[in-house]
C-alpha positions in Angstrom: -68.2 35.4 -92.2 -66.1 38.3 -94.5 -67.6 40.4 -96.7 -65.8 43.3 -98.9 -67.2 46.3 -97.3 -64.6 48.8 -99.7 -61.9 48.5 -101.3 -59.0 47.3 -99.7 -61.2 46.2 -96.7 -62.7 43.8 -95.4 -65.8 43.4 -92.3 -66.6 40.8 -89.7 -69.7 40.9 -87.6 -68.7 39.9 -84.1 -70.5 39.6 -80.7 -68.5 40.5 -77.9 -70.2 39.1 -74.3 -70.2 41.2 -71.6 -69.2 40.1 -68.7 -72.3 42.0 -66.4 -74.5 39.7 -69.0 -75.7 40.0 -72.7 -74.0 40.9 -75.6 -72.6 43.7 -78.3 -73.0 43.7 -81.7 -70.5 44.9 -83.6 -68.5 45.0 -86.8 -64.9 44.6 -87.2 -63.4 46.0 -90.1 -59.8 45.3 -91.5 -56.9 46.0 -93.7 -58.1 43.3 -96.7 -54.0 42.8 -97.7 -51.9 43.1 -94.8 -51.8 42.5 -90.9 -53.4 45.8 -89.1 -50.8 47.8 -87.6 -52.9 48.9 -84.7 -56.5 48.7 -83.2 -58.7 51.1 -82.8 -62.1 51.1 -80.9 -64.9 53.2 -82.2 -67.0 53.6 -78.6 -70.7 55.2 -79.2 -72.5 58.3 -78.6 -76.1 57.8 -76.7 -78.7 56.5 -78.5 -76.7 56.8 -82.1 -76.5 53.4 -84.4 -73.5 52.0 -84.7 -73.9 52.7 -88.9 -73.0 56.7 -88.3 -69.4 55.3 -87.8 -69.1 52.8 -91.0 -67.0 55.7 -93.2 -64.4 56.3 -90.6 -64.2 52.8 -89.6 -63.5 52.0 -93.6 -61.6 55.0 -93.6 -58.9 54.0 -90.4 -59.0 50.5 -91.8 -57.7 51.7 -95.4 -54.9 53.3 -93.8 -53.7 50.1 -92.0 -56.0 50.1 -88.8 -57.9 47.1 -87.4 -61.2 48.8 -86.1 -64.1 48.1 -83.8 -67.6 50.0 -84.2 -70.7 48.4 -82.3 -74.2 49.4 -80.3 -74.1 49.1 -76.9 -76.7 46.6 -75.2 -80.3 47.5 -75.3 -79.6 49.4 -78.7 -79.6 48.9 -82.5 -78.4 45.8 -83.2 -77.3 44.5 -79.2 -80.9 44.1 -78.1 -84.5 45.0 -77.4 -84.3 48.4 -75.0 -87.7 46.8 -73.7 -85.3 43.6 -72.8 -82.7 45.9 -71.2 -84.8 48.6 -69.8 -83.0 48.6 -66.5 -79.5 49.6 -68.5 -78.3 52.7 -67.1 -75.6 55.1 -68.9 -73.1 54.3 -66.1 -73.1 50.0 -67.3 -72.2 51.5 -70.9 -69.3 53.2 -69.9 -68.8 50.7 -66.7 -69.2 47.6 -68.8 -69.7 47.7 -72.1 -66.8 49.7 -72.9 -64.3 48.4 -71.1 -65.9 44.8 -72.5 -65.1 46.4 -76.3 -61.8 47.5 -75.4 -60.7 44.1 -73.6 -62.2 41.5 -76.7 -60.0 44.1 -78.9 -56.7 43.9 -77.3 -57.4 40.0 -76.9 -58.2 39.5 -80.6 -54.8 42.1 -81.3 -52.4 41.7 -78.9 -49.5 42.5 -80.3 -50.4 46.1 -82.1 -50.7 49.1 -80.5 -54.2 49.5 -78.9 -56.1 53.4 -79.5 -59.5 54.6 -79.6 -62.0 57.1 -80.6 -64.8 58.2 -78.1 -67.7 60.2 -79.4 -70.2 62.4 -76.9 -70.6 59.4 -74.4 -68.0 57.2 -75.9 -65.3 59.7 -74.5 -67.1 60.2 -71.4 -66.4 56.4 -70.7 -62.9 56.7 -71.4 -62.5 60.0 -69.4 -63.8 57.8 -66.2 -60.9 55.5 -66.9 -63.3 52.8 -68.4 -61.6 51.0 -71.3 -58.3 53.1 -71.0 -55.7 50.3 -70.2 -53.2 50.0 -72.2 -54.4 53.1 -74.9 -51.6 54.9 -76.3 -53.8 57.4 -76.2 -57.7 58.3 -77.0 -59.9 60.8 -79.1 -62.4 62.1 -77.9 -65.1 64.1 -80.4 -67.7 66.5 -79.2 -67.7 64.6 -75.1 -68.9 67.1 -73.4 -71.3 67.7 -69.9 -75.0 67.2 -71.3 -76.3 69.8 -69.0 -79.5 71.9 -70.2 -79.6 74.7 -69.2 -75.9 75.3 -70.9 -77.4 75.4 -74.6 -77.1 78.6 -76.5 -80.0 78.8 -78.9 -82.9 78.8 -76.7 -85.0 77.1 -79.4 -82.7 74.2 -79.0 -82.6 74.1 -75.0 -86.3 74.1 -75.1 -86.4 71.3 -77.4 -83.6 69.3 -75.5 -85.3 70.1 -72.3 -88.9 69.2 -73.3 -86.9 65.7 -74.5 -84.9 65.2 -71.5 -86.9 66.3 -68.2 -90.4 65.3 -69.8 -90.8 62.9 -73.0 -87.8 60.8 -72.4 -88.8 60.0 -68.5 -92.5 59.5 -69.3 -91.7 57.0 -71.5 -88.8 55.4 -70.0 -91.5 54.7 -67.0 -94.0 53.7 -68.7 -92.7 51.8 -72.0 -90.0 50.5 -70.2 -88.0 51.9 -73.5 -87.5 55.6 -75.0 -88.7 55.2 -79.0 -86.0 58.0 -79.9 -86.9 57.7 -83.5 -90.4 58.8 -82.9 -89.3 61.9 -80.4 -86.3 62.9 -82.2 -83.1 61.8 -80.0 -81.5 59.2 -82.3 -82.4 55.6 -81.9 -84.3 53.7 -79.1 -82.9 52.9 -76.2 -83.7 51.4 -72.6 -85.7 53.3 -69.9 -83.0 53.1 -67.1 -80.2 55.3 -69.6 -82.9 57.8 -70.3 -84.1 58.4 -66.8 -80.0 58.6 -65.4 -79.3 60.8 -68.1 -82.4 62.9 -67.8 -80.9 63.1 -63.5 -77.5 64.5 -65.1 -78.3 66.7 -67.4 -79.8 68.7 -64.2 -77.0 69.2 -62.4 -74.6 72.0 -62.7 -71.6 69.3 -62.8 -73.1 66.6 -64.3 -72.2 63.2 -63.5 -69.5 65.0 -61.4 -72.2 65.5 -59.0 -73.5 62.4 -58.9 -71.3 61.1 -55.8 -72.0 57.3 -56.7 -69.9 58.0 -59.4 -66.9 58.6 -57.7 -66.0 60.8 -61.3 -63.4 62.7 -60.0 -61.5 60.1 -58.8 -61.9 57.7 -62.0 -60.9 60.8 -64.3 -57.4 61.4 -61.8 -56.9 58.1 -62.8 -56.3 58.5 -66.4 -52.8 58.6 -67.5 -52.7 58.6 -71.2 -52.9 61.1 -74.2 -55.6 62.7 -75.0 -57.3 64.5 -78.1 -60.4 66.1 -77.1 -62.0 67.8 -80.5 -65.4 69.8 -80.7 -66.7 72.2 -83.1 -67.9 75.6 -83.0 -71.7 74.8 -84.3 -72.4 72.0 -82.3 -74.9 73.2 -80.1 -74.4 71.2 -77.4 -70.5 70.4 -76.9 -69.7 74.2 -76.7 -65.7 74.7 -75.9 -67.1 75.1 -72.0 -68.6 72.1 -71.9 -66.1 70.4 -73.3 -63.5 71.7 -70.9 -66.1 70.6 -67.7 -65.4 67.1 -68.9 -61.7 67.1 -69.6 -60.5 70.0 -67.8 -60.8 67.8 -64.9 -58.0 64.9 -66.3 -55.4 66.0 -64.0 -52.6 63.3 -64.9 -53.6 62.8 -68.4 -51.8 64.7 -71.6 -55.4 66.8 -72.6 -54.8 68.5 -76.5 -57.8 70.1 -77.2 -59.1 71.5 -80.7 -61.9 73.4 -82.2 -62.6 73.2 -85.9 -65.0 75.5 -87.5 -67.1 73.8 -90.6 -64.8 75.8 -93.1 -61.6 73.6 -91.4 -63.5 70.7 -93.1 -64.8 72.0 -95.8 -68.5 71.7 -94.7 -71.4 73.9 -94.5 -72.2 72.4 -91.4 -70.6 69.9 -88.6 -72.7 70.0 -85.7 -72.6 66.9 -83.2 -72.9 64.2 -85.7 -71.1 65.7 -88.9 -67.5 64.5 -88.3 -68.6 60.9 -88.8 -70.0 62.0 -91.7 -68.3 61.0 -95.2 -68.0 64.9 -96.1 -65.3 65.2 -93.2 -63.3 62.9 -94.9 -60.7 65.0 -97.1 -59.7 67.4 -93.8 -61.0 66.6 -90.6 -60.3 62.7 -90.5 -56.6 63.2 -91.4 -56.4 65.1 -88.5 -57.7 62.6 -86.1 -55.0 60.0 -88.3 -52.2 61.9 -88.5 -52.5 62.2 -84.0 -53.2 58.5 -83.8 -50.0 58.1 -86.3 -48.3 60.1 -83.9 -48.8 58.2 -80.5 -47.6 54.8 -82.2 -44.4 56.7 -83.6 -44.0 57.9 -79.8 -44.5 54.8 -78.0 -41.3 53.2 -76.4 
């Protein structure tokens, strides 16, 4: 079923299976009078609904883009966390992406295929999930979630108290993290919450995890990259950016660092560029680079 979303566009609500089991939900939005002229994923940040992402889906779609926003599984609309409480961070990136990516190029094969990774969305793409075939990826405020790297010591006691205490207490006992009621975004399934509280201890992140095998998955990477953070977001400082894709070594890594003035803003932050106030300055940036890999492609 269609439905105008905007002008000029038009939405589909899909559900993409994954092949580890269950399903995404998702939303595919499209140029309303002409074929799109490439595809574009939208993969997630942890525990954020897959509405953040509506105005620059609308927004890439108006300009002639097919695009793809969704939760992952045990989130939002793709299931009860309680359901999915074994759901780690590593099956997101590991399955769920890469499922996105592949029902994308299926439904589009014949247009150029791109995407757009924010915090753990790029993280998935930096381990060579979902990368085949990319002309190239952005990635917006991925960085390494650890702790004890955040400035404002208001905010790493807050993150802190969330990650190494709330979050596992409940991810044990619940089964689920109620992320609405603690203040990290939207619920989500025990198993991410207690892998992601693991990470955010170590010095390297899921570097140092050696079950990820994360250096050799990011060597792997071969395409362009834009990697784009912003100077108050408290948590994807320029650092922590560069731990995550300073370590790409065969991939083409631009990086950029916009201050809220660049997009006319009083404040960006983590979330901000979704947000329908970075629409006149920051998103033609991300455009205009996506323009430019399909004019470079052979």
């Amino acid at each position: 079923m269609r439905n105008n979303s905007v002008a000029a566009v038009t939405s589909e609500r899909v559900s993409i299976p994954v092949p580890a089991g269950g399903a995404i939900a998702g939303t595919l939005r499209l140029p309303a009078d002409d074929a799109p002229r490439a595809a574009v994923v939208v993969h997630p940040a942890t525990a954020v609904a897959e509405r953040l992402y509506t105005g620059f889906s609308e927004y890439l779609a108006e300009h002639g883009y097919a695009v793809l926003t969704y939760d992952y599984r045990g989130t939002g609309a793709s299931g009860d966390p309680r359901a999915n409480r074994r759901l780690r961070i590593r099956d997101w990136m590991q399955q769920d992406v890469p499922a996105a990516a592949s029902w994308m190029a299926g439904r589009f094969p014949e247009v150029p295929q791109l995407a757009v990774g924010h915090s753990l969305g790029g993280h998935a793409m930096a381990l060579n999930n979902g990368s085949d075939g990319l002309l190239g990826f952005v990635a917006v405020a991925s960085h390494a979630g650890v702790t004890k790297t955040i400035i404002d010591p208001k905010e790493r006691l807050r993150v802190g108290l969330v990650l190494r205490v709330l979050g596992p207490l409940t991810g044990r006992v619940l089964g689920m993290v109620p992320g609405r009621k603690i203040g990290l975004g939207e619920d989500m399934p025990g198993g991410a919450m207690l892998e992601w509280s693991r990470w955010s201890r170590r010095p390297n992140y899921f570097f140092d995890d050696p079950s990820m095998d994360a250096a050799v998955c990011a060597a792997k990477v071969e395409t362009e990259v834009l990697s784009i953070g912003f100077t108050d977001d408290p948590w994807a400082t320029p650092q922590q950016i560069d731990a995550i894709y300073g370590r790409l070594p065969n991939a083409g890594v631009q990086r950029r660092t916009y201050t809220p003035d660049d997009g006319g803003m009083a404040t960006i932050g983590h979330m901000g560029f979704f947000r329908r106030g970075a629409r006149e300055k920051l998103w033609p940036e991300v455009f205009d680079w996506l323009e430019g890999r399909i004019a470079a492609r052979p």
